[in-house]
N, C-alpha and C positions, 0 to 999 in steps of 0.2 A: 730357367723357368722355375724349378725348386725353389732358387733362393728368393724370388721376388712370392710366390704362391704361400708357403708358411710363414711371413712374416705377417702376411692381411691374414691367413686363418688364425695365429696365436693372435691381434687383433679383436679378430671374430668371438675368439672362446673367451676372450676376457672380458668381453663386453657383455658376452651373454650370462657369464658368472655373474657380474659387475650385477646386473639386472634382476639374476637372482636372488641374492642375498638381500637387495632392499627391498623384493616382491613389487615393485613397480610395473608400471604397463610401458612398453616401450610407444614412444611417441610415431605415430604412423608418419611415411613422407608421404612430400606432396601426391606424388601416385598413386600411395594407399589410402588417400581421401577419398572415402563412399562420400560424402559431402565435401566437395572443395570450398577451402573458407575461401577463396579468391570470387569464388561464384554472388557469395551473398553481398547486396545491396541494403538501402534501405526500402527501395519497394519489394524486396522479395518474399514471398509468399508465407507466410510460418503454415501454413496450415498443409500446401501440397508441394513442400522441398523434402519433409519427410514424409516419406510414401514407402509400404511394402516392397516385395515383389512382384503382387499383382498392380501397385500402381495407388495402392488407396491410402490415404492419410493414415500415420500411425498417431496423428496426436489429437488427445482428448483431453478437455478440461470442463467436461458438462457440468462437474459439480461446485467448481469456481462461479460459474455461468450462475447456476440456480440462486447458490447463495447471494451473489449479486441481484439481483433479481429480488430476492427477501429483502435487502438491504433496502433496494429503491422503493417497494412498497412501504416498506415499516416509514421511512422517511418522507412518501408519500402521505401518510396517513397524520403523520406528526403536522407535517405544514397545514392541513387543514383545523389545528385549534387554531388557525388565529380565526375564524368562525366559528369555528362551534366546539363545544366541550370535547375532549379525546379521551379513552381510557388508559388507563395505566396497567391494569391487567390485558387489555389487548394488547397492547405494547408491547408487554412480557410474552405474551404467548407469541405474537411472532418471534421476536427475538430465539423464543426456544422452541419454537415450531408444533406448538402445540395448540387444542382445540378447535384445527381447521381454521384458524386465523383469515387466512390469505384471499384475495379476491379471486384471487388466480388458482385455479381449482389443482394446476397442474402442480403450485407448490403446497399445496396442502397434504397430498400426497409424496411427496419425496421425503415421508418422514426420515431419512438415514439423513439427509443435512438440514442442518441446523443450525445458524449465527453462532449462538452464545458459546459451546462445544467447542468453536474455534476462535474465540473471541481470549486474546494474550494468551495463546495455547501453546507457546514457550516458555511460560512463564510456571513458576512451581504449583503444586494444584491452590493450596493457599493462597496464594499471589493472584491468581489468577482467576479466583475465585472472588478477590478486593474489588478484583479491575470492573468483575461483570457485574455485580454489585452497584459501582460506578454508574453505569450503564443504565440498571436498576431503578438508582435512584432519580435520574435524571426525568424517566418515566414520571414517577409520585410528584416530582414538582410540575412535568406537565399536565397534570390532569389537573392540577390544584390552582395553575395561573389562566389552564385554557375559560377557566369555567370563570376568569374575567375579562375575557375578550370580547367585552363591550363597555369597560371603561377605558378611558385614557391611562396611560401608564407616569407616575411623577416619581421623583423621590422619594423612596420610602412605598410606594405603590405601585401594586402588580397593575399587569394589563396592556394597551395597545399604545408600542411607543409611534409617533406620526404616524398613527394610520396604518401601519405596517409590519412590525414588529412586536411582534411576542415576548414580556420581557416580564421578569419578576421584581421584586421592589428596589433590588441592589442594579437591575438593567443588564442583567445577564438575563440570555437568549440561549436555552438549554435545546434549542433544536439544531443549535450550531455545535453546543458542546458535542452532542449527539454526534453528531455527521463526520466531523471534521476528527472526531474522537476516534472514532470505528474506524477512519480510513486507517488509521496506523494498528488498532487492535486486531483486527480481523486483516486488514489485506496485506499492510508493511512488514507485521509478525510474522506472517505463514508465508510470503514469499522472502523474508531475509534472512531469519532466524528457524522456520519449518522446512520447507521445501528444499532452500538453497544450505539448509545445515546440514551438519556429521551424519545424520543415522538414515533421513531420506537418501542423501547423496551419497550413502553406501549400500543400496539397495542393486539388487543383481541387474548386471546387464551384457550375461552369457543367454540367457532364453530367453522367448516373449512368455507374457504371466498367462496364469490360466486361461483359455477363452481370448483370447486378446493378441494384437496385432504388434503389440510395443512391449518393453521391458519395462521393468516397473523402474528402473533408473530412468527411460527417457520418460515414461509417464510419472512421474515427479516435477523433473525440469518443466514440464508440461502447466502441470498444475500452478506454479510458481506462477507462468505466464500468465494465466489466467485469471490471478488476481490482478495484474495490472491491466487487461485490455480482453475484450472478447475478440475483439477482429484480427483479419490475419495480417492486418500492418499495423505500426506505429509510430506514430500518431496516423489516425486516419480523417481525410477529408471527409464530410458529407459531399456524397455526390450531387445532389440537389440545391447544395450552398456552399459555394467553395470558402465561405468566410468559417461556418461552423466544423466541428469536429465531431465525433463520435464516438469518444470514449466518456465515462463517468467516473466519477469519486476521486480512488488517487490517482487512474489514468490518468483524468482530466486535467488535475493539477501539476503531475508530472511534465505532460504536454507541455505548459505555461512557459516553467521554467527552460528559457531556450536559454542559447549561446548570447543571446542580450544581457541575460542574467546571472552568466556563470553554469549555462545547465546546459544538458546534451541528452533531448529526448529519442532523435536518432540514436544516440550513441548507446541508446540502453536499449532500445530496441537489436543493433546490433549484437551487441553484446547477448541476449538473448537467444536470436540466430546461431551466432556460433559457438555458443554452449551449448546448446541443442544439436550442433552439427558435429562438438568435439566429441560428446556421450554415444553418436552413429560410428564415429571414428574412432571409439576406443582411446581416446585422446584425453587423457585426464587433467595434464599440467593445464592445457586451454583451457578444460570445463574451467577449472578451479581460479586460474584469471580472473574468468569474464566474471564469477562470483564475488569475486573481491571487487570488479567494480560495482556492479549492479550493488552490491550492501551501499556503500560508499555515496554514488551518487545519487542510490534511491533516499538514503537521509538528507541528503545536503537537499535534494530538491524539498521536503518538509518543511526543512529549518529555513530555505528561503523562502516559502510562500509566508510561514512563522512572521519572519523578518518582516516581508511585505506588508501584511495586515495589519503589525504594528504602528507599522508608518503611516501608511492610510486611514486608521485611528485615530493617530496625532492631528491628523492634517485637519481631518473633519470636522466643522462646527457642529453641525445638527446631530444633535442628542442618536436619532435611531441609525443616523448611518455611521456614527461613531461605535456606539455600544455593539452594531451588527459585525462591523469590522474588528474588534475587539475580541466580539465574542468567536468569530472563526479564528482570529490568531491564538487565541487560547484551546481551541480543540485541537490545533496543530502539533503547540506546544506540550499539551498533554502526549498527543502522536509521537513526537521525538524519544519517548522512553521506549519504542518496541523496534528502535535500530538496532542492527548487529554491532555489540559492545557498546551502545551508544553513547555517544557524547554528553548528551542531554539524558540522562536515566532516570528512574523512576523517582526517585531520591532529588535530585536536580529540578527534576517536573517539575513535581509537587512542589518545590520551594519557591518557581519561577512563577507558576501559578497562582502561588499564595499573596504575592509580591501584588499581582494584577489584581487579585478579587477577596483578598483578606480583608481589607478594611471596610469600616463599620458600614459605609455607603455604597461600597462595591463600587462599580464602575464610574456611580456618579460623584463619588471623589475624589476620583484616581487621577493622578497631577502628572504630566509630561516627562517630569524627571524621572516619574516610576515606571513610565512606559518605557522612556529611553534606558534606562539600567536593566529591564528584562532584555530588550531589544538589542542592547549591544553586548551582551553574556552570549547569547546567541549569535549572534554574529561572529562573535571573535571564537567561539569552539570552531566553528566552521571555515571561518576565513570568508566571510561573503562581504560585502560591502555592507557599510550599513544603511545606509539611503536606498539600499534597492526596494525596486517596486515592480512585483508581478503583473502584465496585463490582464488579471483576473476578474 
């Protein structure tokens, strides 16, 4: 018995030195899963799989929720110049959450969040201070075209392209840049590069934080989620329309891109789950996985909706549903700078961008061949097809 007993305990002591010296967390087994990943689905609950002791959810992302929330009114408010004149200092004060902005009394008072604050907030404070600028200025030209939304929009002039579209003299459509902009500054930023980065993801997760049910490790991973989706599944049906869904901004688009397309919106939703389930189980190697996916194929899903719109542009005759398409593939494209390590960088952007809306006529000279050379740059970092087309 001796001979067989000391050789599993020297064994035992080397493993535990082994463990030592790299300060690692040893990977729990299947039995010491407080969360079994075998349990999670994709209809599984995110909101009551982690629960206390007493049973109550430890996870919170109220302040994902609000800023969301700010996002869809400011974008609210935008869509309505193509009636009536819009300000550009109101603009700004939601964006920064200032002078009681909001209709919604309840975000006028959450003065601690605020868009702009977290708008490219990986980015250096100069940098990211260019970006919200950006942003900024997008505002000034709205105020400046809304206040012709009652002439037709030509060549060379502002105003209403068929009927519909809000568009400046070059046929850029700055409430597309707006929207499709933000989804990557504000939500792709802070869950690829904040949330799911170094300094969040080494936040303690031996105690719950002051007052609080959760660690502030799982209440990060937490956060993260919360840019992509309020609900506790995803993608989520409406239940009153099993055709529609109910997520917004990047959820939304995330969604899109399925397994049709190269994309796997379950698969991030998973991925999601049990990162959240590895952080309960002390299981760091899994967190750090599902993080390397979620960066990975929360960009690819950008750079294919990117893709898509290009295409859909090409294809278009008519001037406003061309320029419309156009104009979300280009806020996409701008989105692609706030991947982790991205492909498409800011440097990159900027050049692809310029490509699309440098010349002297902007969109309405821009010729096939200059669509297809941004379109298949992008594609080929990625690896996507290039003829793909989001049902968007």
């Amino acid at each position: 018995m001796k001979k067989l007993i000391i050789p599993v305990l020297s064994a035992a002591v080397l493993f535990t030195a082994s463990c030592s010296k790299k300060e690692s967390t040893v990977v729990p087994t299947v039995t010491e899963q407080k969360v079994p990943y075998a349990s999670l689905t994709s209809s599984t609950n995110y909101l009551t799989t982690f629960v206390d002791e007493s049973g109550k959810s430890t996870v919170d992302f109220s302040g994902q929720t609000t800023r969301t929330m700010m996002f869809s009114e400011l974008d609210a408010y935008i869509k309505t110049g193509n009636t009536a004149a819009i300000s550009a200092a109101k603009m700004k004060d939601m964006f920064e959450n200032k002078n009681s902005p909001f209709a919604d009394a309840a975000l006028n008072s959450a003065t601690d969040k605020v868009i702009a604050s977290k708008t490219a907030g990986s980015f250096s404070a100069a940098e990211a201070d260019a970006e919200r600028q950006t942003f900024i200025g997008y505002f000034n030209e709205l105020e400046r075209i809304s206040a012709l939304n009652g002439q037709p929009a030509e060549q060379g002039k502002a105003g209403m392209l068929g009927g519909k579209r809000l568009v400046d003299e070059k046929g850029f459509e700055y409430g597309q840049f707006f929207q499709k902009g933000l989804m990557g500054a504000l939500m792709l930023d802070q869950i690829s590069n904040v949330y799911l980065g170094a300094d969040k993801q080494s936040a303690d997760n031996t105690v719950k934080a002051e007052g609080r049910n959760y660690t502030a490790l799982e209440h990060h991973w937490d956060e993260a989620y919360g840019y992509l989706t309020k609900n506790e599944v995803f993608p989520k049906q409406d239940p009153a329309d099993a055709t529609k869904y109910l997520e917004s901004f990047l959820g939304g688009y995330v969604r899109q891109v399925n397994a049709n397309v190269g994309g796997d919106p379950e698969g991030i939703f998973l991925a999601f789950l049990k990162g959240r389930a590895a952080i309960v189980n002390n299981d760091m190697a899994t967190r750090d996985e599902q993080i390397a996916y979620l960066r990975t194929n929360l960009e690819k899903a950008v750079a294919t909706v990117a893709v898509s719109y290009l295409n859909k542009g090409m294809k278009s005759t008519d001037a406003a549903a061309k320029f419309h398409e156009l104009s979300e593939g280009a806020g996409f494209i701008y989105s692609l700078r706030y991947g982790y390590n991205a492909k498409i960088n800011r440097t990159k952007s900027d050049e692809l961008l310029n490509m699309l809306k440098g010349g002297k006529d902007g969109f309405w000279s821009l010729t096939k061949a200059e669509i297809e050379k941004v379109r298949d740059e992008i594609a080929g970092a990625f690896g996507i097809d290039k003829t793909t087309e989001v049902n968007h």
